[in-house]
N, C-alpha and C positions, 0 to 999 in steps of 0.2 A: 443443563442438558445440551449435548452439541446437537446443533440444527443442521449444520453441512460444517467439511473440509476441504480445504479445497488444497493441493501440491501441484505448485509450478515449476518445473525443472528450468535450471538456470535465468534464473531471471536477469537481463539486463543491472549492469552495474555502472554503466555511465552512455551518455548520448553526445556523436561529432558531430560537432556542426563549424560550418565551414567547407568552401570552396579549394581554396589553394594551399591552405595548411589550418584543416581541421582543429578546432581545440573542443579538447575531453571536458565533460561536464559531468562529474562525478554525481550520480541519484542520491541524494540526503537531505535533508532539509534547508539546508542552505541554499541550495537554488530557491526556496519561496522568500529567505530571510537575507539574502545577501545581496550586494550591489548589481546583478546580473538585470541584463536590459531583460524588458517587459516582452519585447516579441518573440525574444530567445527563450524567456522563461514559459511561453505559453509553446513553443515549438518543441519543446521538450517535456510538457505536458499532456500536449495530446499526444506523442508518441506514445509516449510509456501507458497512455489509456488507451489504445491500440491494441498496445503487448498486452495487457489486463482482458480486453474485455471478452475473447476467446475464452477465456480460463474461468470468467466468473460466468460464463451464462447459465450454469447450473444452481445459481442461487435464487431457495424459493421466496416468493413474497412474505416478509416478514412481520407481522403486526405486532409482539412483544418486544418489548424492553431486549438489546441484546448485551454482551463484549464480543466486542474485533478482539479478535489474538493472532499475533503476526509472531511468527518464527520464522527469522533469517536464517539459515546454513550456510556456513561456504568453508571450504577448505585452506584457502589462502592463513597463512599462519602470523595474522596481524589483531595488534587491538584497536577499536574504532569505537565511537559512540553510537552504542543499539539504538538510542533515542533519536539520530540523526537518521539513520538507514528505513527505522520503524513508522516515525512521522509524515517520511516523505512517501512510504508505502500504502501507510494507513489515511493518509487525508486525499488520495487517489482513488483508491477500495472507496474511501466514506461517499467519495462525488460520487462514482460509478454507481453505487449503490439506488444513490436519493436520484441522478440523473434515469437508470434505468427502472425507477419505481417498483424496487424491491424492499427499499424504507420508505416509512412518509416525509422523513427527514436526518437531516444527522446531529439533533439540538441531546443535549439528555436525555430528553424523554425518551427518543430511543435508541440511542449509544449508551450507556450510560460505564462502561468502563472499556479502555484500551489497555493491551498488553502486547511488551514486545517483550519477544525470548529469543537468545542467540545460541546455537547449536553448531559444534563443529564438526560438519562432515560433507557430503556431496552437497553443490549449489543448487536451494532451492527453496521456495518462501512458500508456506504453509498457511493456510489463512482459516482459521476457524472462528466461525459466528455460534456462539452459546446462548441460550434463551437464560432469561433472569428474571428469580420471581419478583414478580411487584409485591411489593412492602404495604400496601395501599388498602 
C-alpha cells in the first residue's frame, strides 16, 4: 500500500564548487565512495539536503516496516547506472527521513527493501514510501 508520493521537478544533477573555476560534482554515489575530500563531500551533502527537505515535508510519521522507490526521469538521451543516481538519492531521503523523525531508523527493520526505476521523459525523481506487511 502506498503511504505518500512525492514528485520533484528537476532535481539537481550536479553541485560547483569552487571560487575561480568551479568544478562540477556530478550527484551518484561516487561522491560517498570515491576519492573526493571529506569537506567537499559534506558541502555537497548538505546542499542537496536542502534541495530535499522542502519536498519531503509532507512525509507522515511512519511506524511500519517500509520500501523507498526512487524513480529518476530525465530526458537527456544517455545510459548511466540507475544504482549510482538511485543510492546517492536514496541514502539522503534515508538520513532526512531518520533525522527529521519520520522513521525510528533506517536499519531493516524499517527499510526493508529499495528500488530504483529509470523512466524516460521530463526531469524528475519520484519518491514513494509503501507500507510492507510484516511476516511476523
Amino acid at each position: 500500500m502506498v503511504i505518500t508520493e512525492i514528485e520533484i521537478p528537476e532535481p539537481i544533477e550536479y553541485i560547483a564548487i569552487g571560487k575561480k573555476k568551479p568544478k562540477k560534482y556530478y550527484l551518484t554515489a561516487n561522491i560517498f565512495y570515491g576519492t573526493i575530500n571529506h569537506f567537499i563531500r559534506a558541502d555537497i551533502v548538505t546542499k542537496c539536503k536542502w534541495f530535499l527537505h522542502n519536498h519531503l515535508q509532507k512525509i507522515p510519521k511512519i511506524e511500519c516496516p517500509i520500501a523507498l522507490v526512487i524513480e529518476y526521469h530525465t530526458e537527456k538521451n544517455t545510459e548511466f547506472d540507475i544504482d549510482n543516481k538511485g543510492f546517492f538519492w536514496g541514502k539522503l531521503i534515508q538520513d532526512w527521513m531518520v533525522k527529521n523523525k519520520k522513521i525510528a531508523g533506517d536499519s531493516t527493520k524499517h527499510i526493508q527493501v529499495v528500488c530504483y526505476i529509470y523512466k524516460r521523459g521530463i526531469p524528475k525523481l519520484v519518491i514513494r514510501l509503501e507500507s510492507i506487511e510484516d511476516a511476523e
